[in-house]
N, C-alpha and C positions, 0 to 999 in steps of 0.2 A: 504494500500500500504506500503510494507516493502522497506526501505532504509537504506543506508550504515550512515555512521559518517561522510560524506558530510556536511558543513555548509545546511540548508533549502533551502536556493533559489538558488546554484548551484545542490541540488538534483534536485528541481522543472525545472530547465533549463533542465537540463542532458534529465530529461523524455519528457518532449514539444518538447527539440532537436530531440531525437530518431523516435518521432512520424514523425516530418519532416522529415529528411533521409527517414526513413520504407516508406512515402508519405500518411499514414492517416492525414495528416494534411499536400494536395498536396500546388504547390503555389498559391497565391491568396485567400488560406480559410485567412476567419477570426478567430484570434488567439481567444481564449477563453477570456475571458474578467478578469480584475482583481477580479471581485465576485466569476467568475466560478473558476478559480483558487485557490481562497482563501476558496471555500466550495469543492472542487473535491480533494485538497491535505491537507486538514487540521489546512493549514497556516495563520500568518497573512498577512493585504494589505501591510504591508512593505516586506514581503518575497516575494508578489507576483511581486510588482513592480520592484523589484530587478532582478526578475530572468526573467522579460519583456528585462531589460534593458539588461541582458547579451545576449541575442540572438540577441538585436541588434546591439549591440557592435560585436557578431561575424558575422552578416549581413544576419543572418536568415529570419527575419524579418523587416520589416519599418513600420511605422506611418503614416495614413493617415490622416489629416486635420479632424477633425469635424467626421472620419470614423470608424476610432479603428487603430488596428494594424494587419497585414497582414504577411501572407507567403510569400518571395521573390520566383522569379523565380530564379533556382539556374543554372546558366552559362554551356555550357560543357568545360572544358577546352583548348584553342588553345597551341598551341605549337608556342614558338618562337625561331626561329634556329638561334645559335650559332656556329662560327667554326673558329679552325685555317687552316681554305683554305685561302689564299692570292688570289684574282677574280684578272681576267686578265686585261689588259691594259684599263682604262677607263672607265670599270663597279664600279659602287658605293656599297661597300661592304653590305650593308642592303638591297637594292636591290635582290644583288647578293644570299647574304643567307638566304631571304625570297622567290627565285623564286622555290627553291625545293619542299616549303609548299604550292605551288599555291597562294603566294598571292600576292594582288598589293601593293605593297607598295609606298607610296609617302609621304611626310616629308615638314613640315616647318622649317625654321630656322632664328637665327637672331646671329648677332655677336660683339662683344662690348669689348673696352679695360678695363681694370683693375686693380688694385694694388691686388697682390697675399695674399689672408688672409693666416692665421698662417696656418690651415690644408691642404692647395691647395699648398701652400709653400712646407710646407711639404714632400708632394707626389709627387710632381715636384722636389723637391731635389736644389729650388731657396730660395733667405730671402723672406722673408712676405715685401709686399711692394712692390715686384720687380712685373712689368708688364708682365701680360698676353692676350690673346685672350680667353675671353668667349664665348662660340657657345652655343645657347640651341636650342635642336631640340621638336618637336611632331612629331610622327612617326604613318600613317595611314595604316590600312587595311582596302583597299574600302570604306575609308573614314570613317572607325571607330578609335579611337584613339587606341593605342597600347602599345606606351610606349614614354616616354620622357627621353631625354639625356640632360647633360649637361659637357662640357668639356671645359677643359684651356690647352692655348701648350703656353710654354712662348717665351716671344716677346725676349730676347736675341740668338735665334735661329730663328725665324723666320720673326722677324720686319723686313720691309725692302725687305722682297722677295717675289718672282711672291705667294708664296703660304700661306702670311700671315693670307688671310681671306679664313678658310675651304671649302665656299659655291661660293666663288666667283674667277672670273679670271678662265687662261689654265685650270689648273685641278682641278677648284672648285668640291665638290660631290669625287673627284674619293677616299676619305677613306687616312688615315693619312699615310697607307705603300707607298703608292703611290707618296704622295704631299711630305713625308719629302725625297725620293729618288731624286725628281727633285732638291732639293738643297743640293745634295751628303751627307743625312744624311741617314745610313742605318740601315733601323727597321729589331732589329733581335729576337726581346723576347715581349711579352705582356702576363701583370697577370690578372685575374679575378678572382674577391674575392665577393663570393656571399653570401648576408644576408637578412634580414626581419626587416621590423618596420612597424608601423603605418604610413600609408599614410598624408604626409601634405594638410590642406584646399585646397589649392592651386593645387596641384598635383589632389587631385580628382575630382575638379570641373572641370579639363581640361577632366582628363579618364572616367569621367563617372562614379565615385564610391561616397559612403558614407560616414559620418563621420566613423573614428573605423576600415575602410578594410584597412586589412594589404597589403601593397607592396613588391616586392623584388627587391632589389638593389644590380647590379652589380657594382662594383668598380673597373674600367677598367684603367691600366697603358703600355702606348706601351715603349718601352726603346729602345736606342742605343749604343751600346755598353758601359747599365751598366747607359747610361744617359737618364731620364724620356724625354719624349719627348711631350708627350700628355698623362692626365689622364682625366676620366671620369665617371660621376655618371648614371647610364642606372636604371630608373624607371621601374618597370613590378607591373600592378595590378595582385596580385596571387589569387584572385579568380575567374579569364578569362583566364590564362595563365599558361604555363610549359614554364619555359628555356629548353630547347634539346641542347648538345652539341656533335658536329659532331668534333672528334680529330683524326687526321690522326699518325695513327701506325708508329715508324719508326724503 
C-alpha cells in the first residue's frame, strides 16, 4: 500500500476513514483489531492505536466494554431553522421557527440571578459584577435533545418589571422582541456569530454525544438602539445538525 508523507497513523486513519464513508466497513462492523492493523498496514501497535484513537476523537467509531471497537451509526443531518422573521403576537420564536421543519419543539428552562463575569460583561456592554438574568434552556424534538441555550439580559433594564424572568409571568416564552417591547424597549438589530469547538462533558451528556464531537455555537446578541439587550450562547451538536438561515430580502 503506497502513501503520501502523512505522519503513519493519520495515513492509517485516512484509509479505515475512507472504508467507513465508501461503507465496506458499514456501522456496527467491528473495526479490525490493533494486530490486524499492525500486520495489514505495516505498522507499529503504537501507530495503530493512535490512529484507533483518531477516528474516535472524530466519532467514527466507539469502544465497547470487554467488545472491541465499532463502527458508529453515522446521523443524517437535521436542519435547525434560523430567521430574522419577528413571529406574531405570542408565538414563542423557536417554536415558531421550528414549525416550518415539522417539528415539535418543547424546551426546559431555568432562570437564576448573577454577577456578570468579564466576557458576559463584555457582550452586554455592563462592568463584570453588574447583575444579570441567566436563563439556560434544553431545546426538544419529540423529545430528542436539540440544542441548548444559554442567555443573560441584564437586570439594570429589566429588574423590577413584568418581564424580568424570560419563562415566567404575561409574556413568559413569547422571545426577547416581544418581552423587551412591553417595557418600551425597542429591539431593532440582533448579530449571530457562528463557530465550532469541542463539545463540553457537560453539554454532551445532556445531547447525546461523545467525548471529542465537535459543537456549533451561535453567539446571539439582540441590541437597542446600539444597547445589548440580551446575548446568548445556542449549543448545536454538528454531527445531527445544519443551522439553515431563513433572511428576509429587503
Amino acid at each position: 500500500m503506497t502513501f503520501g508523507e502523512q505522519p503513519a497513523y493519520l495515513r492509517v486513519a485516512s484509509d479505515l476513514r475512507q472504508k467507513i464513508v465508501s461503507g465496506s466497513l458499514p456501522p456496527h462492523t467491528r473495526l479490525p483489531s490493533q494486530a490486524r492493523i499492525r500486520e495489514e498496514y505495516g505498522v507499529s501497535d503504537t501507530v495503530a492505536l493512535e490512529a484507533r484513537k483518531v477516528l474516535m476523537a472524530e466519532g467514527l467509531v466507539e469502544g465497547r466494554s470487554g467488545s472491541g471497537t465499532y463502527v458508529r451509526e453515522r446521523p443524517v443531518p437535521r436542519r435547525v431553522a434560523r430567521s430574522g422573521y419577528r413571529p406574531p403576537s405570542g408565538a414563542n420564536p423557536f417554536r415558531q421557527e421550528q414549525a416550518a421543519e415539522g417539528a415539535r419543539g418543547t424546551w426546559e428552562s431555568s432562570s437564576e440571578q448573577e454577577p456578570a463575569t468579564a466576557a458576559v460583561a463584555g457582550r452586554l456592554g455592563v462592568a463584570p459584577g453588574d447583575r444579570v438574568m441567566r436563563t439556560r434552556y434544553v431545546f426538544r424534538d419529540a423529545g430528542e435533545p436539540t440544542m441548548l441555550s444559554t442567555s443573560w439580559e441584564p437586570l439594570s433594564i429589566t429588574g423590577r418589571t413584568p418581564v424580568m424572568l424570560p419563562e415566567e409571568g404575561p409574556l413568559g416564552g413569547c422571545g426577547v422582541v416581544e418581552r423587551m417591547g412591553a417595557i418600551d424597549v425597542v429591539v431593532d438589530n440582533v448579530v449571530e456569530e457562528v463557530g465550532a469547538r469541542p463539545g463540553l462533558a457537560e453539554e454532551l451528556l445532556t445531547l447525546g454525544g461523545v467525548p471529542g464531537h465537535v459543537v456549533m455555537v451561535i453567539q446571539r446578541t439582540y441590541y437597542a438602539s446600539g444597547r445589548a439587550v440580551e446575548t446568548a450562547d445556542v449549543v448545536v451538536p454538528a454531527d445531527r445538525f445544519r443551522i439553515a438561515y431563513h433572511l428576509p430580502v429587503r
